[in-house]
N, C-alpha and C positions, 0 to 999 in steps of 0.2 A: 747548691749542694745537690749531689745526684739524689735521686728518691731511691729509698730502702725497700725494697721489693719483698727481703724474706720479712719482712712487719708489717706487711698488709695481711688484713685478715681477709680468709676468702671468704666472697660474700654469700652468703646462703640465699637460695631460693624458695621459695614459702608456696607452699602446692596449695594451687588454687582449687577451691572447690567447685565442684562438678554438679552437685544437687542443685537444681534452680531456685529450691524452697531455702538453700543454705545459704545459696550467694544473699538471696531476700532478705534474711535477717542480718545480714553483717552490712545493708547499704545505710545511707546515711541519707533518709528520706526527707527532703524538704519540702514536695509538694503537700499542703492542707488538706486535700481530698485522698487522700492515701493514707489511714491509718494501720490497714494489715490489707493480710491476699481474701479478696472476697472467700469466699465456699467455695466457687465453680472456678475461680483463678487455680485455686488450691487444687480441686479435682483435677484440674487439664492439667496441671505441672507435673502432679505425682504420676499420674496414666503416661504422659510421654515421657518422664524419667524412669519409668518401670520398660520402655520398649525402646528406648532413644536411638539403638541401634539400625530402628526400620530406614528405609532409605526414603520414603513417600510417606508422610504423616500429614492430615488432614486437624485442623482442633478448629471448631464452629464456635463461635459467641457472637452473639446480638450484638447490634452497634451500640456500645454505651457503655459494654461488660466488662470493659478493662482488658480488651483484647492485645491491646500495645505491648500496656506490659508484661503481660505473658511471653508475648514475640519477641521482647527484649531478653529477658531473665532466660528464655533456651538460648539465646544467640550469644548471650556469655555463658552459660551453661557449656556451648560447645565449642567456646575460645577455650574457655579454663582447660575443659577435656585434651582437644587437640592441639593445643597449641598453635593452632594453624590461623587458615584465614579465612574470616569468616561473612556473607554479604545480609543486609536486611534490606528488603529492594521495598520502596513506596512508588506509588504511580504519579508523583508530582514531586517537583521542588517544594510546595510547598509542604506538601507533607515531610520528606527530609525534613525540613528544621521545625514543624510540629516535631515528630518524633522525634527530631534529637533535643529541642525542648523538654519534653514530656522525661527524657531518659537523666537530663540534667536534675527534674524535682528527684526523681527518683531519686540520684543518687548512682545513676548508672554510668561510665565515660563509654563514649564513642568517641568514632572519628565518622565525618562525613563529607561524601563525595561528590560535589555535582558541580559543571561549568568547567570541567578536567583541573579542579583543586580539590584537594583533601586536607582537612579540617586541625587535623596533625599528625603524627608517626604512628600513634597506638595501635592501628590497624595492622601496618608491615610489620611493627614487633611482634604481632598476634597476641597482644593485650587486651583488642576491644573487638569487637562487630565495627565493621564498615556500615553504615546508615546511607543510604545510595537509590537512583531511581532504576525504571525499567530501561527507561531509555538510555540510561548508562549501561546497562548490561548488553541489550538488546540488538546497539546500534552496532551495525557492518565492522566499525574501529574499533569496539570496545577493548580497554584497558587488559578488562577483567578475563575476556579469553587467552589471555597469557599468560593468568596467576596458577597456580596448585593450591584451590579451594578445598576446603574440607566441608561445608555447606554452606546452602543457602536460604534463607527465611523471606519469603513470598509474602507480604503484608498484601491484603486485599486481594487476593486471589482471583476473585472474580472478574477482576478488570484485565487479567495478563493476556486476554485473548487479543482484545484489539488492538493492545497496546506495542503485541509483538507484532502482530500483520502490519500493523503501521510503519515497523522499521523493515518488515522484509514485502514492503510498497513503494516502488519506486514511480515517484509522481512528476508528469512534465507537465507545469502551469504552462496556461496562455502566455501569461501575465510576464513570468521569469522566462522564457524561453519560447518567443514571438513566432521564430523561425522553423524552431524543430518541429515546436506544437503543429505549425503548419503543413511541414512536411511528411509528417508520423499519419495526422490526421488523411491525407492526403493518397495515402499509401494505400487506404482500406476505403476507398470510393468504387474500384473495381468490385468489389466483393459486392457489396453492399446493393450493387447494380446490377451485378449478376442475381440476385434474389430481390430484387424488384422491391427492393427498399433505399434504393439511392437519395433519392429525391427528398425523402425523410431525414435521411445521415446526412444528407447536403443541407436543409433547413436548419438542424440545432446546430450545426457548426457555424452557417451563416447568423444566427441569431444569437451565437456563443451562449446557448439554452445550458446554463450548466447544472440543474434538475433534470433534465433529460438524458441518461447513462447509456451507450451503446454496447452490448457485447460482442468483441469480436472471438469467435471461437478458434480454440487453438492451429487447425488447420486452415483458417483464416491466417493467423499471424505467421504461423510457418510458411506460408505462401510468399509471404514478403520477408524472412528473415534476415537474408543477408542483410539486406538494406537498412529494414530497422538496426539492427548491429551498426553497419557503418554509421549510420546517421547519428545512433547513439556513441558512438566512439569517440565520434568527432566533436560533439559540442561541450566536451570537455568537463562533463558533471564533477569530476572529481573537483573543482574548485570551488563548486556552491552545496554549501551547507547543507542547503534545501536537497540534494541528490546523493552527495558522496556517500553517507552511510549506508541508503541503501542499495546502491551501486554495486557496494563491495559485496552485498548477499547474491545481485543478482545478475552480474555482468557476465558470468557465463551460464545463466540459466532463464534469459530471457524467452526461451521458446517454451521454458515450462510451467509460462503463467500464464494467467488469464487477464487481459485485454479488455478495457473496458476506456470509452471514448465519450466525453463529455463535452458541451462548447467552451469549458474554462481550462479541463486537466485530462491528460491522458493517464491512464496507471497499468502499471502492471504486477501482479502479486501471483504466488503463488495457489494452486486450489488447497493443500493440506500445508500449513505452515511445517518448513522441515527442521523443526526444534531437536531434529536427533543430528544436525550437525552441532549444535550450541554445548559448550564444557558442562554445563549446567545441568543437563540431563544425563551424563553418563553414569557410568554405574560408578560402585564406592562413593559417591557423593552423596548427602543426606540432604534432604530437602523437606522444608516444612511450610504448608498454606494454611495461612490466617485468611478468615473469612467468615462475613455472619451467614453468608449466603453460598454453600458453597455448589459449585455448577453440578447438575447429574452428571453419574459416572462415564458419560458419552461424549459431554461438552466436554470436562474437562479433560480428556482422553486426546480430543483432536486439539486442546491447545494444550498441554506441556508432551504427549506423547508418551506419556504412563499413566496407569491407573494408584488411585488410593491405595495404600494397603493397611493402614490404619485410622481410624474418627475419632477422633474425641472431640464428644458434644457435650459438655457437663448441662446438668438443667442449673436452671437462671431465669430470674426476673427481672434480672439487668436489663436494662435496655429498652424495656416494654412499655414505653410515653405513652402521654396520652392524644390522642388526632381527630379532630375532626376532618370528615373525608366529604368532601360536597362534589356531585355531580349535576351540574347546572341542565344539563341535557335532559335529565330526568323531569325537570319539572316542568310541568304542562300546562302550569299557565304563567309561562314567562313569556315566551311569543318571543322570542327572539335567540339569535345564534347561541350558540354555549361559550364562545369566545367574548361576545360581547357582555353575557353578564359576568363571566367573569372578570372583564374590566371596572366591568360596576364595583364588583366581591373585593379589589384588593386596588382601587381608586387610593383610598384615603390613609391604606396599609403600605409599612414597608414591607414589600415582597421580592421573593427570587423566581422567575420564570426559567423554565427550564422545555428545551424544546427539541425535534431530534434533528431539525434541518434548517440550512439557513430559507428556502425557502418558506418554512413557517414561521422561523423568526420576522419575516416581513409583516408578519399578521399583527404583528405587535411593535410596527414604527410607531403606530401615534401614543405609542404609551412610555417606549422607554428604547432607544436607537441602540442598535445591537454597537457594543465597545470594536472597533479594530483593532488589529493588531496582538500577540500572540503573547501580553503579560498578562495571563490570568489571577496570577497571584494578587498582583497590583489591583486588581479590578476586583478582586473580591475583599482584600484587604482594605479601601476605600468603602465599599460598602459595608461593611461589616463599622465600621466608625460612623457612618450616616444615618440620617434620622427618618422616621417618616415625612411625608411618603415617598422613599428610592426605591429604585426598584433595581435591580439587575436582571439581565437576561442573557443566558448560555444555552450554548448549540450541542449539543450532546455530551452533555457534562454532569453522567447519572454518577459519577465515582468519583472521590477522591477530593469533595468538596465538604466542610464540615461551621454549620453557620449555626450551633446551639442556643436555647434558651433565649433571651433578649436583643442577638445580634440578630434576630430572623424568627418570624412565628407563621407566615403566610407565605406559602409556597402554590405556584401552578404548572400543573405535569402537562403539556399539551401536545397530544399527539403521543403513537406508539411507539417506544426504544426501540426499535427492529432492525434498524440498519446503521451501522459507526462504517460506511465506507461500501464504496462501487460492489463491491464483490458481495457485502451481506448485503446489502440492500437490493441486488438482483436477484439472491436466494430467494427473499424474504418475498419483495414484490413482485416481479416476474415470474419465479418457478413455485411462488406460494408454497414453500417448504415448513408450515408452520408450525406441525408434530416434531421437525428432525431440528428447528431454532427456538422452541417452546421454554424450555431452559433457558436458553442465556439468555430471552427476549425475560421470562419470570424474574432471572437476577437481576436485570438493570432497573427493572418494575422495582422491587426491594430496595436496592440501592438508593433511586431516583425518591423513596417516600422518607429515608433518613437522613437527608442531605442539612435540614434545619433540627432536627430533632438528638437528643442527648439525654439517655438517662432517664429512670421513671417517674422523675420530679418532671420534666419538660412536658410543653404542652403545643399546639399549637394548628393550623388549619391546613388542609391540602386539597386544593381546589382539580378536578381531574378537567380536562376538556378536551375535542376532537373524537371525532368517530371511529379513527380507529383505534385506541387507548382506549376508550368506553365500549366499543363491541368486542375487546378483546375478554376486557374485565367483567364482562358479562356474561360469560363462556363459562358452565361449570368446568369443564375439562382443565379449564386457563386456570382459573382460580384453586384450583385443588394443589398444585405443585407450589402455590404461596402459603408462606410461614401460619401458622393458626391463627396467631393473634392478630397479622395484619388482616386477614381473610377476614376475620370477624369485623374489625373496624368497618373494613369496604360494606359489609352485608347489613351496619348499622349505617354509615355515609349512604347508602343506597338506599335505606328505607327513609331515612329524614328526608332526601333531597324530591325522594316522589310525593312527601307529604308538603313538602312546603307549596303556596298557588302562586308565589311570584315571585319576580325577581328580589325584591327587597326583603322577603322571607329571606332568601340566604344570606344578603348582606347582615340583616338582623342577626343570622347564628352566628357568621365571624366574630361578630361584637361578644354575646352570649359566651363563646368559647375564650375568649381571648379579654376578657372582663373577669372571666371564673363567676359567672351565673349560676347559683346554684339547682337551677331546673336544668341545668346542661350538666352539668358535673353528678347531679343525682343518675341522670338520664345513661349517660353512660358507663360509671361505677356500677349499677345494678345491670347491664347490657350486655357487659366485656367479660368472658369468661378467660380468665389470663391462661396461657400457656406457659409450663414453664420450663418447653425446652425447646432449642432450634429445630426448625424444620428440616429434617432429612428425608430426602424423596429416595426410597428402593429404587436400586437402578433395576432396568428391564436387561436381561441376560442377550435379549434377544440384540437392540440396540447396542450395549458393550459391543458383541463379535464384530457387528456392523462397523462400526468405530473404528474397532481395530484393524479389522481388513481397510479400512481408509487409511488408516493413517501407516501402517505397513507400505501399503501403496504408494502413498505421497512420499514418503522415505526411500523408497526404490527407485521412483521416475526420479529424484532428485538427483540420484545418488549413478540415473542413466544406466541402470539394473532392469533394461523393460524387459525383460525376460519374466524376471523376480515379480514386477509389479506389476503386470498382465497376471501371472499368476494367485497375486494377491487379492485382488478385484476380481477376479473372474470367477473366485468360489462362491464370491460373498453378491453375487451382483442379483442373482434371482430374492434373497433376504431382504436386501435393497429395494427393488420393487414391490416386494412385500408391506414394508414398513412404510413405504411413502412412494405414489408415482414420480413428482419431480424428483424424489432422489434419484433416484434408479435411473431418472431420465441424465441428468447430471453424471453420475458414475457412467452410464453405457457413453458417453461423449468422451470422458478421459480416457475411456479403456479402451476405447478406438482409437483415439491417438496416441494410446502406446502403441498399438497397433500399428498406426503409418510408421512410428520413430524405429519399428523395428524390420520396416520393409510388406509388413503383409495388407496392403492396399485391398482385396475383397473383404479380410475382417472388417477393416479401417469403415469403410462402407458402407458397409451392411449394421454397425453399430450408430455411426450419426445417423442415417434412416429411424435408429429404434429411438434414438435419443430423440429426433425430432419429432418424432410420432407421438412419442408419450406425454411432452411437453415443446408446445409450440414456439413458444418465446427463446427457446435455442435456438439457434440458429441455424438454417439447415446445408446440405452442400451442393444441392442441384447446381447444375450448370449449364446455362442456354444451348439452345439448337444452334450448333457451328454453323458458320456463315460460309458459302462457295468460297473456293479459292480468291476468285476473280475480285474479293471487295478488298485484298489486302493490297498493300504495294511490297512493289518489290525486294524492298530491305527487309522486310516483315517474313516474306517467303524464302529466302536467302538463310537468313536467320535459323526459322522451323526447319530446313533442311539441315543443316549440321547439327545441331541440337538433337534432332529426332536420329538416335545413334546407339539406344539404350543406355543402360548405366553404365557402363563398364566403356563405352567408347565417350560417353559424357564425362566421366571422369578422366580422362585421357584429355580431350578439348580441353575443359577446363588448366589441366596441367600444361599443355601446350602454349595457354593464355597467357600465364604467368611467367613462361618462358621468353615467349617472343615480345609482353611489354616491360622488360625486366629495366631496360634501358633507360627506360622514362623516369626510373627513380635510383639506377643504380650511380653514386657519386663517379665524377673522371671517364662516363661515358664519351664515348666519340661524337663527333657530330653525325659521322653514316651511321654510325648503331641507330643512333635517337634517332635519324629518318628512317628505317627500317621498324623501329616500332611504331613509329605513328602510321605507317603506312600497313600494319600488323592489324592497328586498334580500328582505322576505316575498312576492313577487311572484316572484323569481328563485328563492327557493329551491321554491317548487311549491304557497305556500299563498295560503288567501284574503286581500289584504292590503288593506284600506282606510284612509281618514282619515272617520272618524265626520263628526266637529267640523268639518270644511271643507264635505263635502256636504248633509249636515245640519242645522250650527247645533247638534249637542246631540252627547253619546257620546265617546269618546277621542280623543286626538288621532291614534293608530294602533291596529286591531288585526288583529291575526294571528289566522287559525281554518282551522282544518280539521275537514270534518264528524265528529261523533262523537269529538273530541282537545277536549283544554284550548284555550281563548283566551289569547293574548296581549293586557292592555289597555296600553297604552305610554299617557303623560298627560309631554311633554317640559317639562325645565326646564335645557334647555341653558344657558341664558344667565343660570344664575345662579352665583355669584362666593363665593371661601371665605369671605367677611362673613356670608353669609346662613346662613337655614335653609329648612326645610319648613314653609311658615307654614301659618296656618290656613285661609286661604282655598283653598290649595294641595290640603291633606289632605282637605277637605271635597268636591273635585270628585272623589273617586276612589270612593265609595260611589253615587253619581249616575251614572259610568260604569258602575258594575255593573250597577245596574240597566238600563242603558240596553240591555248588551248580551244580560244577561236575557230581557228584553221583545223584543228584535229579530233574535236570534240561535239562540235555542234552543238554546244550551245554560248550565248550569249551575258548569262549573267552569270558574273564570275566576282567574286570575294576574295582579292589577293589580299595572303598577310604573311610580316614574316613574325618565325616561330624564338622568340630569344627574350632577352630584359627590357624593361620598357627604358627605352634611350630615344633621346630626342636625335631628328635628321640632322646632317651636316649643313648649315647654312647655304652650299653652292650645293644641295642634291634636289632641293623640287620637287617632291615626293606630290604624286598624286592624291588626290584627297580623298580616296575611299581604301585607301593601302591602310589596316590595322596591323597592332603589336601584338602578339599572345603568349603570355609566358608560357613557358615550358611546362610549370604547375598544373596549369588548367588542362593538356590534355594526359597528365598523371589521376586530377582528380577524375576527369572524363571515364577513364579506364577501372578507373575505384567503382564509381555507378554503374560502369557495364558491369562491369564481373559479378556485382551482387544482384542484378537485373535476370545474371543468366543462371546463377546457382539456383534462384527462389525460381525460375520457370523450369530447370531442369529437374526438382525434386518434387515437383506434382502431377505436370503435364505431362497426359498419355498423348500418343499418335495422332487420337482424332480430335484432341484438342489443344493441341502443339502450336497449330499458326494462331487460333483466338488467344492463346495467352501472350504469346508474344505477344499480339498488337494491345494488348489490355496492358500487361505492365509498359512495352515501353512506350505506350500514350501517357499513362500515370505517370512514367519517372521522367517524361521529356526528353526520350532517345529516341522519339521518330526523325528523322530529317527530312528537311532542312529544320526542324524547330528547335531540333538541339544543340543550333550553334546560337541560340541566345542566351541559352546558359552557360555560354563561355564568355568570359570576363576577356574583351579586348579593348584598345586605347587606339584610336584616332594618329598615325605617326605625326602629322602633321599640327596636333596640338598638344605634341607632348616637351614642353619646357625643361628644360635642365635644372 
């Protein structure tokens, strides 16, 4: 029976409410610990439903305070409203399904996103918030730069720094990529030797030292450009995981990162993350950071690329547990390391160690074997079910980890959060930047002491160790930019740990605190004067402009605007030095190398001078006392003679290159074309290159020579087909070229081969047993390495150093000859089987 269409009733739409306090009351809450909205839930909801319109909203609460559901209740808040689509980004998978847990007691539906599956439709309807990580947003592929979002809700804020640089980090392990690593590393030996630190750069690669980080400076890596490009082209990142996402950020802006070279991983990252290409930050889109900790107005300026325009901090005593803080260092009559009594302190305790590098996770084999492999979830999920005494131990894991009450009471911080990656950790420890990282080094600090703690029922130990976490936290300077009430705890942990005389005094207070002792509970209930509102540090006006001229900048070189972003940095570059010498030293480095990118080489120069002046550990540009002509050889001088042409006639060369080896890869070439170009590319590379057999009537069809070096005799057989072989007429003109070249060349040692598919000889031809095969390929790929060989030495080298660079690169890339015919892949004719 057809369906009666005029008897359907049309269905009404029921308008959802928009109040976040409204949606609250209409959920169907099943979580126990939820019976209404705290006070300070209540204050932050009404405050951003009175401005909801800001685009940049800030709301602060202590870890503990019910922060979630707040970030839920605006995130349908602003479905209901727009109808649109809306993201709540966490920094872990496993937060995702925490928080879409937590949204189920509630009573709240999502849909969530991670592993490229979504949860169910709700989201595309624009019924729910999307519950989703950073690295879903983040990553080069993301989904979400294709949707028409209406906003985005930032849960933990504090962590998006690293978390972005991570995805726009494109990392070549050792380990995954044996060859490139090799090759990449390889590229920057010249440099490194030029300023008399080779032998250094040579050691931690020999010793694959991967704690030991090398910076290469930008006009370092633009020196080798093309090459790194080719090389990176060619191994095919788009197919490993480990690369492709961030390939897609940076595969045409590898010259505007910074280089950093380790014995395990090479990386390249950008100096200012450019978050103003990401959908996320554009305008009309709202955005809202949850955070108990949220970064000064400077930090978080350089990692989303806006400032706050609204805070809501409600006061609260959410959150404000209770800690014993022990610094074993402090006591003076323990006689031994701080590491080792805190092995004693948390022996017999389940504890979570938390560390900021693997090489200090070493410190801690004999207590608990750092887990491999990349399921953290797994790993903390296992412990969290385990008994005393487990331990766990994570390598820079200050966020996004939550081990409350019973799962976890003893924690140890060892060593300072300073560096999540090559690029901060050279800030940090090399240009000792520790005014302009003081913030986000304070928020990982914060972060790192709530990791086991929940709630101001919770109680529990946090042992500090390593000198530089303890000389930091010793700094009033350090300490004043921490929340009040942690500040006070440290200034009570500080005075117990210098009163106790030994070791076993602090093992005693773990017990004391973690037994609920009432000398211990008395002790610090009358000690703790509570805070009862998040710490908001006044931003410095002066720092803001700083910032912002950074990150202006870093949007303009992105965006290859060096006009714009010379202009950007160069107002702010005198403030810069102001506020910190390594900064200033760092800024006058990039702003020289907008410099070179826009052609004006004395600025370029006269800035790496200031940069390296004012900070050593950049790296500087001198370049040796040019050597007489007389030490080079001939191919080398050959070379520096057409090259030295200036720009405008190098541009030209170049274009001619590309002309005359066109053949070598153009499909249905001829076989006289393709001898013409190879007889084109031994011409480019510096050597004598003829065609015998054209000028002549007798001799090869190409050879390559150079005085007093082997000849190349090339005898082509392109255009033969896998049917065939090496026939006998074929094999019998390669003894005739010997000779030929013999008699006309003077010299004797000669390398005949022919140029075609590897095909085995004809039975009745007898091919001599030093006659090779060479595919065609190999002198296409040959001509790939020259031409990026000759770009990276025609965009730096001047006149008087035109012959040392050639011979510096093409020693490094193995295009001197005779040594760069072992880097051509040939076959034996005579032991090549069908």
């Amino acid at each position: 029976m057809p369906i009666n269409f005029g008897n359907i009733p049309v269905p009404k739409i029921a308008k959802r409410p928009a109040d976040p306090i409204e949606i609250f009351r209409t959920l169907h809450v099943t979580d126990r610990a939820v019976n209404d909205l705290w006070l300070a839930q209540g204050d932050a909801l009404r405050q951003w439903d009175k401005d909801r319109s800001i685009e940049d909203t800030a709301i602060v609460l202590n870890t503990g305070a019910g922060k979630t559901l707040v970030g839920l209740l605006i995130a349908q808040s602003l479905v209901n409203e727009t109808n649109g689509h809306v993201l709540y980004a966490c920094s872990s998978i496993q937060l995702v399904e925490q928080t879409a847990a937590k949204a189920a007691g509630y009573g709240i539906d999502v849909t969530t996103y991670f592993k490229q599956n979504f949860s169910n439709h709700s989201y595309k309807q624009g019924l729910s918030p999307c519950v989703t990580t950073y690295q879903a947003l983040f990553n080069g592929k993301s989904r979400f730069f294709r949707e028409n979002l209406s906003a985005v809700v930032f849960d933990d804020a504090h962590t998006a720094e690293h978390l972005i640089r991570d995805h726009f980090t494109l990392k070549i392990s050792r380990s995954l990529f044996p060859t490139l690593f090799v090759q990449l590393s390889n590229l920057f030996r010249a440099y490194f030797d030029r300023i008399g630190k080779g032998v250094g750069y040579s050691e931690m690669l020999d010793r694959q030292d991967a704690y030991s980080s090398w910076f290469v400076p930008p006009f370092a890596l633009n020196e080798q450009l093309s090459e790194v490009q080719r090389l990176l082209i060619s191994s095919n990142l788009t197919d490993f995981t480990e690369t492709v996402f961030a390939w897609e950020h940076l595969k045409n802006h590898v010259d505007l990162c910074a280089c950093f070279v380790d014995g395990a991983e090479i990386s390249f990252s950008p100096a200012i993350i450019p978050v103003s290409t990401l959908p996320y930050f554009q305008k009309n889109l709202r955005r809202l950071y949850l955070s108990a900790t949220l970064p000064a107005g400077d930090a978080f300026l350089r990692t989303f690329g806006r400032t706050v325009k609204l805070t809501i901090a409600p006061t609260t005593t959410a959150g404000e547990c209770e800690r014993l803080v022990l610094v074993p260092s402090l006591n003076k009559g323990c006689g031994e390391e701080d590491i080792s009594v805190a092995k004693r302190i948390i022996e017999p305790q389940k504890a979570l160690i938390i560390v900021p590098s693997y090489g200090r996770a070493s410190e801690w084999a004999d207590v608990v074997a750092l887990q491999q492999g990349g399921d953290v979830t797994g790993q903390v999920e296992a412990f969290k079910a385990a008994s005393a005494p487990a331990k766990l131990l994570l390598v820079g894991r200050y966020d996004g980890l939550d081990l409350p009450g019973d799962t976890c009471r003893v924690m140890v911080i060892d060593g300072l959060p300073s560096g999540v990656g090559p690029l901060e950790r050279f800030l940090w420890e090399q240009l000792r930047m520790a005014k302009v990282l003081r913030s986000m080094v304070a928020s990982r600090v914060v972060q790192s002491f709530g990791r086991i703690f929940r709630g101001m029922s919770d109680h529990g130990v946090v042992v500090l160790t390593g000198r530089s976490l303890v000389n930091w936290l010793l700094t009033p300077t350090n300490r004043e930019v921490l929340p009040e009430f942690l500040r006070r705890q440290l200034e009570l942990g500080i005075a117990a740990s210098r009163q106790a005389t030994s070791a076993q005094d602090l093992v005693d207070a773990v017990d004391q605190c973690l037994n609920r002792d009432s000398q211990w509970t008395k002790y610090y209930q009358e000690n703790m004067s509570l805070s009862s509102a998040p710490h908001l540090r006044r931003d410095d006006a002066g720092e803001l402009k700083v910032a912002q001229a950074q990150v202006d900048f870093g949007h303009s070189l992105w965006a290859r605007d060096y006009s714009n972003a010379v202009k950007q940095l160069e107002k702010a570059l005198g403030e810069i030095f102001d506020l910190s010498l390594s900064a200033g030293a760092w800024a006058a480095l990039w702003l020289g190398y907008s410099y070179e990118l826009m052609g004006d080489a004395n600025s370029a120069r006269a800035l790496y001078r200031r940069a390296h002046s004012a900070a050593q550990n950049i790296p500087p540009l001198e370049i040796q006392h040019v050597a007489s002509a007389q030490s080079y050889s001939d191919q080398i001088l050959d070379i520096a003679r057409y090259l030295d042409c200036g720009a405008q006639g190098f541009a030209q060369a170049i274009s001619r290159f590309d002309v005359d080896l066109s053949a070598l890869k153009a499909p249905g070439a001829t076989v006289a074309q393709v001898e013409e170009a190879i007889r084109c590319l031994g011409g480019y590379l510096g050597l004598k290159s003829t065609r015998p057999d054209k000028e002549y009537g007798t001799g090869p069809d190409v050879l390559w020579l150079l005085e007093h070096t082997p000849a190349l005799c090339l005898e082509l057989k392109t255009d033969k087909t896998s049917a065939d072989h090496y026939w006998k007429k074929d094999v019998s003109q390669i003894p005739d070229h010997i000779q030929w070249v013999k008699d006309n060349c003077g010299t004797v040692d000669i390398l005949p081969a022919f140029v075609g598919p590897i095909l085995p000889a004809a039975k009745e031809s007898n091919p001599l047993p030093d006659i090779e095969v060479i595919e065609l390929s190999e002198f296409s790929l040959l001509a790939d390495r020259l031409r990026a060989a000759l770009v990276d030495i025609g965009k730096t080298a001047l006149p008087l150093t035109m012959r040392q660079e050639v011979h510096e690169v093409f020693t490094q890339r193995k295009l001197v000859w005779p040594g760069l015919l072992d880097g051509i892949a040939k076959k034996k004719l005579k032991t090549i089987k069908k």
